[in-house]
N, C-alpha and C positions, 0 to 999 in steps of 0.2 A: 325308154325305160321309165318307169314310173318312179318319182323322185322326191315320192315321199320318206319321211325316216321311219324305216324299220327298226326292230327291237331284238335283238338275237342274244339268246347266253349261249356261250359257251365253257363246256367243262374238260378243266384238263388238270394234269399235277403240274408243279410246278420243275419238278426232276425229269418231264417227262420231254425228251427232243423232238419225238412226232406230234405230242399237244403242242410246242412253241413254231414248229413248221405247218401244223394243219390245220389248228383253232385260233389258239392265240396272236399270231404276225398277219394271217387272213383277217380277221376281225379288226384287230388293229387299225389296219387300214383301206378297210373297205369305206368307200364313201356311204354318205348319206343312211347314215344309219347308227342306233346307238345300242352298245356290245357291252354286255356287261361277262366277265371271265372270272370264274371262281371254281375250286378244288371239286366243291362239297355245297351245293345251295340249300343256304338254308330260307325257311318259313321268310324269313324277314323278303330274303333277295328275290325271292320267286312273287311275293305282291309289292317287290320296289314298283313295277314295270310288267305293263302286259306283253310280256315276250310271245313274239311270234313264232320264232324258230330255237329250236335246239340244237349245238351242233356239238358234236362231240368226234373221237376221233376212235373207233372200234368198238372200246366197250363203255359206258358207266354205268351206275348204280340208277340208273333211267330206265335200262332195258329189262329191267326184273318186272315187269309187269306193265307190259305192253297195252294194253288197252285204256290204263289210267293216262298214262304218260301222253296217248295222242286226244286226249281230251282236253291238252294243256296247249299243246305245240305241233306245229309242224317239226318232224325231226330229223335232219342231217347226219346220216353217218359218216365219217372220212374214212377212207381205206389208203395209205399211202405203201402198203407193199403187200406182195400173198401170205393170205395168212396160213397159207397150208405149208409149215416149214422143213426143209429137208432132213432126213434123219440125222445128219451129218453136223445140222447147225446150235448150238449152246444150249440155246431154249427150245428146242424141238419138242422136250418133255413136257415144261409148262405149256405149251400152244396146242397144242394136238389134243388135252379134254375142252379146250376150248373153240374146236371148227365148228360144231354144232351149235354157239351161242352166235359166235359171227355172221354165220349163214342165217341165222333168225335175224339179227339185226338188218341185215340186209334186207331180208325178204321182207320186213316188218314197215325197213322206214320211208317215210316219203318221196327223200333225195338222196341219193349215195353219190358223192364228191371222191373222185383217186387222181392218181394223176399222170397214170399217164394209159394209150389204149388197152395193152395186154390185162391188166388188171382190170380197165373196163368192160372186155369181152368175157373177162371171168363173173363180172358180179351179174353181167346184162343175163345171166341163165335165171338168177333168182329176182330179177329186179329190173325193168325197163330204164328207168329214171335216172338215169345216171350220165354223170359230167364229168367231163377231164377238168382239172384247174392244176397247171403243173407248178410244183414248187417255183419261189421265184423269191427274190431277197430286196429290199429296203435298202437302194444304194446310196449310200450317202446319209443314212437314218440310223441313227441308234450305237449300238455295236457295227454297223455296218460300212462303217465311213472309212477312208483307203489309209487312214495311220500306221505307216509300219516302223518298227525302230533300227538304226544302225546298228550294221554291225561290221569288223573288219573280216569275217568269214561267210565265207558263202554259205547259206543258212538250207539244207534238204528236209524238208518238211513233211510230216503227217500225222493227221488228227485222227479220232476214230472212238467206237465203245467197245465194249466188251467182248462184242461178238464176231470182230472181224481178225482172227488169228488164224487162218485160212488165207485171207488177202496179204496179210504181211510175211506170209511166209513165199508167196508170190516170189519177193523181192529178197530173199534168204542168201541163194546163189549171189545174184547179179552186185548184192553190196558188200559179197568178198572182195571184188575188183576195187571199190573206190578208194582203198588207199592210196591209188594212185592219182588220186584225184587232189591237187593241192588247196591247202586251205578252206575246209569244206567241217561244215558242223553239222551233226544228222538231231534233229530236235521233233523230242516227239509229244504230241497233244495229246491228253485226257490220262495220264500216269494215277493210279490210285494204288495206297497202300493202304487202307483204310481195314483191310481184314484180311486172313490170312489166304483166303480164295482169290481175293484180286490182288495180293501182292503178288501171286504164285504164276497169275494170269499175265497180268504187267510182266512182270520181271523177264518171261517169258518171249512177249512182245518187244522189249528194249533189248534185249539180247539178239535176234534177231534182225532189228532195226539197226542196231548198232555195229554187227560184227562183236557178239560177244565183249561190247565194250572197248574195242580195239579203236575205234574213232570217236574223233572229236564227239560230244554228244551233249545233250540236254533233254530233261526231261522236264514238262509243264504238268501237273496238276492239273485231275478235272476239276472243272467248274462248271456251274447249273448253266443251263442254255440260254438265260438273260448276259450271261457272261463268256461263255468260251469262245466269241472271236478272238478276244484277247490272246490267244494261243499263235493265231495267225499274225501278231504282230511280228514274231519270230522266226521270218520266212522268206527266201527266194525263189526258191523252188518248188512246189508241191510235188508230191508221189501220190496216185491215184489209182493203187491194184485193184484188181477185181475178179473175183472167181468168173468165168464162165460157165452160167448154168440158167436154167428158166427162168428158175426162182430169182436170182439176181437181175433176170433181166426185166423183170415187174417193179426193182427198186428205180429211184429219180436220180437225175443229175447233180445232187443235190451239191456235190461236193468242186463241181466246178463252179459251180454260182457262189458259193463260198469264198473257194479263190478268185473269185474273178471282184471282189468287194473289196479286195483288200491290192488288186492290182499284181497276184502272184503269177510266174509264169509256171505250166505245169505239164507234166510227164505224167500219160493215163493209159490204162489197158484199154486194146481195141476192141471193145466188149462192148456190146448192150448191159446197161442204157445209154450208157455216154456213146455210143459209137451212132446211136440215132439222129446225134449232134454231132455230122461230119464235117457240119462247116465250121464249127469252134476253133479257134484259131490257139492249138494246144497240138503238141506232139504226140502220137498215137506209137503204145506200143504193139507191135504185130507179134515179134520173138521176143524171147528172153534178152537176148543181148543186144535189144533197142532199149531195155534202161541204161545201163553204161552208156550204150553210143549216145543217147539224148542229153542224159547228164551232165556228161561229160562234157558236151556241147553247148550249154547252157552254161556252166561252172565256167569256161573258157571265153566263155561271150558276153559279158556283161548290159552291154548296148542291147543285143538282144534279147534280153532276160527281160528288159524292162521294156521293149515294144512288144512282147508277147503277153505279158501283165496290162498293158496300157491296151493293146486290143482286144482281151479277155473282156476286160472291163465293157469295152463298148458293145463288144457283142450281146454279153449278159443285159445291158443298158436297155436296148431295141428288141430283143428277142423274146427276156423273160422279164419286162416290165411290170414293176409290180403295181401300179397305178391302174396300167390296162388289163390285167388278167383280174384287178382288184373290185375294177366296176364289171366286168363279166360272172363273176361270182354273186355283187350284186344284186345284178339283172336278173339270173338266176333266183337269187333266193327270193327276191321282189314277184317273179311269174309264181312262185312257189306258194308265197301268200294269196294270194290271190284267186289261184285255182280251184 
């Protein structure tokens, strides 16, 4: 690998989950190389530093005129799920005038970055160049480090945006049973009341999660993605549903390496993508009524709650290192220049 310091911007929001999982935590930590990350570049930032590479994560204000832009930079697209989305899914409406800009970026840029194959077999139609670099987390860095707080109930966890009210209603049924489950608090990540669309949303969702309120429960506030592990400090258990469908099966693991950062032990649908990762050492649901049996089995087992968080951890450690996928990204973008 060539070891000189490369020069990369990357542009993302700051509100944005896929810029802090595609641009910004990549760049962070890629070696030998200096990353400069902003919104919006301006005049000043663009002759800080002869940037070599652009990397951005689907669209920015970069791709409106293609032929300037690769005068400046080699340019990185990231693709971290299909952007062709099901009718069925929230933003369907917003994404669908926008396949024809996507598929330009693709066909247009130097390197297109996803992460994982299925997605890759979809861009290789418009675009040879293209690299898997699968999500992978900062253990022990940042947000990322295994702090979690006491508590005297056993804590059933799930984090999540806006758009996964489909997956939690997965769990609708199955968490009519847990009142049978002693001592047990269902606490839910990313709660927003902020306007009357997403309290309606939320509300929707905690209802749901909760049994209508019937169980213990808490709900956490979102917070921007330099912050929301935070959420996981309040956790034993993770819950990890997941629609069955193509489309889904293009999204990352992202959410077991989450858990696995913080040492949670977790109950996931036997679904693509997670199910790609059969050696993950997490309980697989097959039927409906493997959440209660797992659950429940976890809620009852303390000792093992916490060897299956303590192996999570290591698997994620060795598997999805982010050191070594980090000098493979690299390496990559190092041939990249050079070419």
């Amino acid at each position: 690998m060539n070891d000189k310091i490369i020069q990369v911007l990357g542009v993302t929001q700051k509100q944005s989950g896929c810029g802090w999982h595609r641009v910004l935590l990549p760049l962070a930590f890629m070696p030998d190389s200096y990353n400069h990350i902003c919104n919006t570049p301006t005049e000043e930032i663009l002759n800080e530093r002869n940037f070599e590479i652009l990397l951005y994560n689907r669209f920015s204000q970069f791709d409106n005129d293609w032929h300037e832009t690769k005068k400046h930079f080699k340019v990185v697209i990231d693709l971290d799920d299909d952007w062709e989305l099901p009718y069925s899914h929230p933003l369907h409406h917003f994404y669908e005038p926008q396949k024809k800009r996507v598929i330009n970026n693709i066909f247009n840029a130097d390197m297109v970055t996803c992460t994982n194959e299925r997605i890759a077999e979809k861009v290789s139609k418009y675009n040879k160049n293209v690299k898997i670099f699968p999500n992978c987390i900062p253990l022990g860095e940042q947000q990322y480090t295994d702090l979690r707080h006491e508590s005297d109930k056993v804590r059933i966890f799930w984090a999540g945006g806006s758009t996964h009210m489909n997956d939690i209603a997965i769990l609708k049924n199955p968490i009519k049973r847990f009142n049978a489950l002693p001592g047990i608090e269902m606490v839910l990540g990313g709660y927003t009341d902020t306007d009357p669309v997403s309290k309606e949303y939320w509300d929707k969702v905690f209802s749901m999660f909760s049994n209508g309120g019937k169980l213990a429960n808490r709900k956490l506030a979102s917070e921007l993605p330099n912050n929301y592990m935070t959420h996981f400090e309040h956790a034993d258990i993770m819950v990890i549903p997941l629609e069955d469908s193509q489309w889904h099966a293009c999204k990352s693991n992202l959410k077991i390496l989450e858990a696995a950062s913080k040492r949670i032990a977790c109950v996931v649908s036997d679904v693509e993508p997670y199910n790609k990762d059969k050696d993950a050492p997490v309980l697989w649901v097959k039927n409906q009524s493997d959440w209660f049996k797992h659950i429940s089995y976890l809620t009852n087992n303390p000792t093992e709650r916490v060897k299956m968080g303590n192996d999570l951890y290591e698997w994620a450690k060795e598997k999805y290192n982010y050191q070594k996928i980090g000098a493979e990204r690299r390496e990559a973008f190092g041939n990249l220049i050079e070419a």
